[in-house]
ChimeraX commands (.cxc) that place a marker at each C-alpha (Angstrom):
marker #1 position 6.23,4.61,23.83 radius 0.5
marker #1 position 2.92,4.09,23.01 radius 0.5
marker #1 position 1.10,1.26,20.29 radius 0.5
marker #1 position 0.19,3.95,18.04 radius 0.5
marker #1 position 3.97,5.80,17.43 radius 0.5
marker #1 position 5.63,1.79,17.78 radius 0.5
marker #1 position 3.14,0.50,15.00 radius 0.5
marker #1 position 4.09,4.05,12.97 radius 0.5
marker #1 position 7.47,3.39,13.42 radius 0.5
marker #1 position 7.48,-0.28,13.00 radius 0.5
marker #1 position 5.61,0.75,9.26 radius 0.5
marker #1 position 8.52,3.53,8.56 radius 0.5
marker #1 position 10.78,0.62,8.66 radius 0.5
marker #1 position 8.60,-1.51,6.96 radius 0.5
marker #1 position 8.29,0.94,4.01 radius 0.5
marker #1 position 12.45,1.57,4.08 radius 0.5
marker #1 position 12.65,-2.27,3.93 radius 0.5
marker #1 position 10.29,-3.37,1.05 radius 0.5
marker #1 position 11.77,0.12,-0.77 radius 0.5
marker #1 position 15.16,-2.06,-0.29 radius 0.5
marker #1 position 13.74,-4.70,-1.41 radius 0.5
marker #1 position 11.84,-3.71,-4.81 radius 0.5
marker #1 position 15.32,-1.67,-5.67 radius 0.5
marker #1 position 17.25,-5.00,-5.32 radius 0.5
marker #1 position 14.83,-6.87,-7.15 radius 0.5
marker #1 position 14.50,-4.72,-9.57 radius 0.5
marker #1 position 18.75,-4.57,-9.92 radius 0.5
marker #1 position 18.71,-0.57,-9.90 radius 0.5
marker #1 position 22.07,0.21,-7.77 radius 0.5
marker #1 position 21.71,3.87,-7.96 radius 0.5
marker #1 position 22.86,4.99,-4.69 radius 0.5
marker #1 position 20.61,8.17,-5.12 radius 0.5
marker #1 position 17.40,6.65,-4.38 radius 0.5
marker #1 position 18.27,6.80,-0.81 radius 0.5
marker #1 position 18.30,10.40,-0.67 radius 0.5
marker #1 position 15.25,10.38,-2.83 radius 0.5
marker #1 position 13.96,8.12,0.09 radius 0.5
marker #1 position 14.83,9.92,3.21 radius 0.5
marker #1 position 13.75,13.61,1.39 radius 0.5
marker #1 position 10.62,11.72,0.71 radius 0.5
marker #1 position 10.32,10.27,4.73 radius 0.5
marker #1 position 11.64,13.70,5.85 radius 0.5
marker #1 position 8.89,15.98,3.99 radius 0.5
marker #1 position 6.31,12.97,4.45 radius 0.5
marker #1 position 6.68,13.43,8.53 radius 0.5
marker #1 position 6.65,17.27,8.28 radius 0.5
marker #1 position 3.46,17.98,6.17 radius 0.5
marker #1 position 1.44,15.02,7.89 radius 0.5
marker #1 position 2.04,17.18,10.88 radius 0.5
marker #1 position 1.05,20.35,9.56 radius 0.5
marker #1 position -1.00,19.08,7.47 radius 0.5
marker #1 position -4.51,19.90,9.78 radius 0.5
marker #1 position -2.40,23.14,11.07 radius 0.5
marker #1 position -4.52,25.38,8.58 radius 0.5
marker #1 position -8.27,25.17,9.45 radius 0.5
marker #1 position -9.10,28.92,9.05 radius 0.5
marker #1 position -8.39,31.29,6.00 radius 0.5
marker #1 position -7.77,33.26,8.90 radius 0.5
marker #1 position -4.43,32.11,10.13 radius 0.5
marker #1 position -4.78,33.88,13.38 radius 0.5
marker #1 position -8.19,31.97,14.38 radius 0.5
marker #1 position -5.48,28.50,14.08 radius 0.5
marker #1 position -3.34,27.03,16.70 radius 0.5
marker #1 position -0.06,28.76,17.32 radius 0.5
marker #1 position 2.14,26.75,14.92 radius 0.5
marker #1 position 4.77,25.76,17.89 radius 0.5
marker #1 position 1.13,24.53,19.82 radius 0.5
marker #1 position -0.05,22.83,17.09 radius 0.5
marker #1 position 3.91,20.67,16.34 radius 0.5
marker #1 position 3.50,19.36,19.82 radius 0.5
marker #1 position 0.22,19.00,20.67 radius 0.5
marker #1 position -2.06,18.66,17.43 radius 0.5
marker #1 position -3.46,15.92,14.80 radius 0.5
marker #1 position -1.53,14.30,11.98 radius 0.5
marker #1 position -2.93,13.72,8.63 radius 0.5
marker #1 position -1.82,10.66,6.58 radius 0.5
marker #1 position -2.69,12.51,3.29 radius 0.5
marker #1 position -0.75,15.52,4.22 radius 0.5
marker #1 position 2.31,13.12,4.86 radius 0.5
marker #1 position 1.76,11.13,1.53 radius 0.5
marker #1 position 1.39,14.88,0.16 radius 0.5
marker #1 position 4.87,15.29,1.66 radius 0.5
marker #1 position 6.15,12.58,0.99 radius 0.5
marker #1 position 5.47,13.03,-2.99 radius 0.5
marker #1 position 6.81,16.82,-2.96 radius 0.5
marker #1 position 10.13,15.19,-1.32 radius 0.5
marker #1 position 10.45,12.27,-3.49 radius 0.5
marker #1 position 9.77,15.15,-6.85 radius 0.5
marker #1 position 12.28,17.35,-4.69 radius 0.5
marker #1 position 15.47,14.54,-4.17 radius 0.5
marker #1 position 14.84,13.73,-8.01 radius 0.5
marker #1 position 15.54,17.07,-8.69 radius 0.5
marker #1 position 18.67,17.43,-6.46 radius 0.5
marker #1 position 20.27,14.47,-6.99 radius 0.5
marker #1 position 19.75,14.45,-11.04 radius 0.5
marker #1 position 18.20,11.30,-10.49 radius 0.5
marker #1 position 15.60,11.10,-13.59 radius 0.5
marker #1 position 14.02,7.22,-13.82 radius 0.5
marker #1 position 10.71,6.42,-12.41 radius 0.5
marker #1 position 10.55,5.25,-8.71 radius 0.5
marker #1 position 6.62,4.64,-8.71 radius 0.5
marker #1 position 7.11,0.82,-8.50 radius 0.5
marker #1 position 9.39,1.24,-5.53 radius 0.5
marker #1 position 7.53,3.47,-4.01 radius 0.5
marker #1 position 4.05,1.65,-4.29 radius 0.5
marker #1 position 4.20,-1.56,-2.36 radius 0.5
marker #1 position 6.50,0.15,0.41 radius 0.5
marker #1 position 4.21,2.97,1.08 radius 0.5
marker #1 position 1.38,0.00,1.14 radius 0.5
marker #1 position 3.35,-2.03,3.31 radius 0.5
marker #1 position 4.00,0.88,5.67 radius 0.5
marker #1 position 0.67,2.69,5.71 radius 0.5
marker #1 position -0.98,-0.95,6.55 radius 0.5
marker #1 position 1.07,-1.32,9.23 radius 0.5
marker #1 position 0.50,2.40,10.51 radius 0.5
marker #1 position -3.33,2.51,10.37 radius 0.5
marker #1 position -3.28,-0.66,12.72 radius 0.5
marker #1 position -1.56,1.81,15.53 radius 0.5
marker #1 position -4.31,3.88,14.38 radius 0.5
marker #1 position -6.84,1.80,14.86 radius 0.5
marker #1 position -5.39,0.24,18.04 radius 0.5
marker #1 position -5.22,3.57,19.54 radius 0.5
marker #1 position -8.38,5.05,19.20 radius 0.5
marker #1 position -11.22,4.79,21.59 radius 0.5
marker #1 position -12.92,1.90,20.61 radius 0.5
marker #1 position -16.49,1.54,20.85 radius 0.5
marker #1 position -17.10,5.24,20.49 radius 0.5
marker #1 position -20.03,5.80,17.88 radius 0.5
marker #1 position -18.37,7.19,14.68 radius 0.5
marker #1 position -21.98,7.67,12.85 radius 0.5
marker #1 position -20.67,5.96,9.82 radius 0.5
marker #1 position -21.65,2.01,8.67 radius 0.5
marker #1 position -18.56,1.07,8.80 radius 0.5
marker #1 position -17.39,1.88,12.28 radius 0.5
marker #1 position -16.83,-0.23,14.75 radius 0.5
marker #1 position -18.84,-0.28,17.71 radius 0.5
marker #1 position -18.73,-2.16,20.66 radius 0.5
marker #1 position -21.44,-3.37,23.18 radius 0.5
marker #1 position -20.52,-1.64,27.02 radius 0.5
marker #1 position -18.77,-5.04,28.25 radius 0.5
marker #1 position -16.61,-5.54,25.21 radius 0.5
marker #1 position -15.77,-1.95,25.47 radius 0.5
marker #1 position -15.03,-2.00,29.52 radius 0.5
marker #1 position -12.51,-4.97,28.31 radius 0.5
marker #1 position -10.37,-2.69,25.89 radius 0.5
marker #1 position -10.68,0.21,28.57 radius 0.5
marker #1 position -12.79,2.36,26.39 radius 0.5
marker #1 position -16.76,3.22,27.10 radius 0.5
marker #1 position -19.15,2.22,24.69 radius 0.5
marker #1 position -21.46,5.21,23.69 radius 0.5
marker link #1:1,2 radius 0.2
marker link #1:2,3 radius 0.2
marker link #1:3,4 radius 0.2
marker link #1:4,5 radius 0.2
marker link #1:5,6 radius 0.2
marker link #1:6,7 radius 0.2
marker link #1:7,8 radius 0.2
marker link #1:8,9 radius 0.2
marker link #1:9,10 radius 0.2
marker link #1:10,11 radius 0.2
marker link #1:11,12 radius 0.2
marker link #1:12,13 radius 0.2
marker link #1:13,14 radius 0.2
marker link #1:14,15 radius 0.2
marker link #1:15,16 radius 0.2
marker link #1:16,17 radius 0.2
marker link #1:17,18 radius 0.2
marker link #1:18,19 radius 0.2
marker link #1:19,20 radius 0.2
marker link #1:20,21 radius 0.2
marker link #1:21,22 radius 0.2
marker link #1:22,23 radius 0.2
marker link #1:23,24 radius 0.2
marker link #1:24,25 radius 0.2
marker link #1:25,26 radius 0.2
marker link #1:26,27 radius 0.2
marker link #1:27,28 radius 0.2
marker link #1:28,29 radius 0.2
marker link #1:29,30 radius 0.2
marker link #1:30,31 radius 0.2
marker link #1:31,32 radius 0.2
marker link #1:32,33 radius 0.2
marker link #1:33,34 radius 0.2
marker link #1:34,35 radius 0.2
marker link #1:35,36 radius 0.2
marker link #1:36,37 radius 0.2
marker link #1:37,38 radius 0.2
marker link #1:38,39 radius 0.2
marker link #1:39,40 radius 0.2
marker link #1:40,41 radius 0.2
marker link #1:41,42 radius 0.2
marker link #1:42,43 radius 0.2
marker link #1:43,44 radius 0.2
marker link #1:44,45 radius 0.2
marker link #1:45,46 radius 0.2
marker link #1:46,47 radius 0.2
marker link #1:47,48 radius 0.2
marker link #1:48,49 radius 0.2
marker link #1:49,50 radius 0.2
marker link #1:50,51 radius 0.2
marker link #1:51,52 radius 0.2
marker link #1:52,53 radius 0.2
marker link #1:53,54 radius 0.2
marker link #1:54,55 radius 0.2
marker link #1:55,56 radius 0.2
marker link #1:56,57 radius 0.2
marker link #1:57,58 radius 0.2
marker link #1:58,59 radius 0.2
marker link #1:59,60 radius 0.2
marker link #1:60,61 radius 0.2
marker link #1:61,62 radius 0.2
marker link #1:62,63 radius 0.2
marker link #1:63,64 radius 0.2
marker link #1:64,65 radius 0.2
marker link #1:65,66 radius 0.2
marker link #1:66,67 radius 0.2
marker link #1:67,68 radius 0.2
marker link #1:68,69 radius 0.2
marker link #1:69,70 radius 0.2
marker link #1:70,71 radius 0.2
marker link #1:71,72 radius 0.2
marker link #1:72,73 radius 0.2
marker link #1:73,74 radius 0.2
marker link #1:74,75 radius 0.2
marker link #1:75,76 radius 0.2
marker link #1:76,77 radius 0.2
marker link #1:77,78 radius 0.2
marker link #1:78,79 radius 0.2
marker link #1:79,80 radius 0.2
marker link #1:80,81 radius 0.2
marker link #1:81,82 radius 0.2
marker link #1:82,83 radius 0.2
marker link #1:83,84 radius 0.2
marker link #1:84,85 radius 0.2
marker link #1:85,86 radius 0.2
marker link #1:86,87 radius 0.2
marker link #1:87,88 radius 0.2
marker link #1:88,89 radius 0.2
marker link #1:89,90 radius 0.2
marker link #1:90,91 radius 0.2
marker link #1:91,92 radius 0.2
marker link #1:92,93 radius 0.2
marker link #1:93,94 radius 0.2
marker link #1:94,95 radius 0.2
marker link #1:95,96 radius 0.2
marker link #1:96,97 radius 0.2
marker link #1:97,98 radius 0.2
marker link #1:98,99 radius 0.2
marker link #1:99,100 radius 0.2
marker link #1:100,101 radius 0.2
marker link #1:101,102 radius 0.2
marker link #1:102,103 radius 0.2
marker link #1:103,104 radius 0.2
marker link #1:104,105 radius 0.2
marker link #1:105,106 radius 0.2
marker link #1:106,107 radius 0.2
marker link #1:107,108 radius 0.2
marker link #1:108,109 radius 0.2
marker link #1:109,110 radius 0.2
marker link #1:110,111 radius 0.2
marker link #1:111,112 radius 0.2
marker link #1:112,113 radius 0.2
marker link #1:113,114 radius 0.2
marker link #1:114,115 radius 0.2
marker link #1:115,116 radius 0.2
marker link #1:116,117 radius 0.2
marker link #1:117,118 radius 0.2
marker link #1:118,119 radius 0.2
marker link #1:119,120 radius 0.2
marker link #1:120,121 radius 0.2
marker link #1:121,122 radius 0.2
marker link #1:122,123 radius 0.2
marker link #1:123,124 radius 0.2
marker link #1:124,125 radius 0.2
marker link #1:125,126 radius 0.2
marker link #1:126,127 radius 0.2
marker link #1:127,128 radius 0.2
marker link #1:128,129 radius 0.2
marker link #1:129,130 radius 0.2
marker link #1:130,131 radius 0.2
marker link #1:131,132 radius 0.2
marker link #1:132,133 radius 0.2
marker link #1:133,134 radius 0.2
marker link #1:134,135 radius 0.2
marker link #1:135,136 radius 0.2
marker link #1:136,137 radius 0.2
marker link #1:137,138 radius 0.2
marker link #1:138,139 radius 0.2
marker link #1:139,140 radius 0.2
marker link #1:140,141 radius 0.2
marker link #1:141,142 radius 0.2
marker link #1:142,143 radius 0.2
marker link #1:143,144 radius 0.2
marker link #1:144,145 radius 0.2
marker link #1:145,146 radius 0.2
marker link #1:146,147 radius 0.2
marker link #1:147,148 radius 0.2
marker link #1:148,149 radius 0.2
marker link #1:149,150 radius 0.2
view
């Protein structure tokens, strides 16, 4: 397994447990946030992967979609996309009608925090992103973290 998917996973949890957390705090018992919760997960995973599927108003000039499950990007704001639509969507099944925004806020922090590090730990540092606030490394720094320095 590599840093990136253990630091993703590691910030699922993360986001599961401070959702836990806030709900206890917050003494709301209602056992049908957890199926608000894993609808919300569930979509979230699905539409961050097909969320850079469509690139073309063309669909045939796209990736096969079977191509593109396996072997393409992920986009974190088509999983938070997701992972609103399934949160609206296990509301709606379970009858559950109170607002979950204050659960929901500091566990999606939590997580995506914890996430972008696997990110950032798995790109190819030192490669020149063009923007201010990259970071770019000289060629021995780079050499250390097994990357080349552009």
């Amino acid at each position: 397994m590599s840093t990136h998917d253990a630091l993703v996973g590691a910030g699922l949890v993360a986001t599961v447990a401070v959702f836990g957390f806030e709900k206890r705090r917050r003494a709301m018992t209602d056992e049908r946030l957890w199926v608000v919760v894993a609808l919300a997960l569930a979509w979230g995973a699905v539409f961050a992967r097909l969320g850079t599927w469509i690139q073309h108003v063309d669909l045939s000039q796209n990736d096969a979609l079977a191509q593109h499950w396996l072997y393409g990007s992920r986009s974190i704001l088509g999983g938070l996309t997701g992972a609103y639509l399934g949160a609206l969507y296990g509301k709606e099944v379970t009858g559950y009608r109170e607002r979950t925004g204050a659960l929901f806020a500091p566990a999606v922090a939590a997580g995506m925090a914890i996430g972008r590090i696997g990110c950032l730990l798995a790109e190819s540092p030192g490669a020149a992103t063009g923007q201010a606030w990259g970071v770019v490394l000289n060629k021995t720094d780079a050499a250390l973290m097994g990357s080349l320095a552009n």
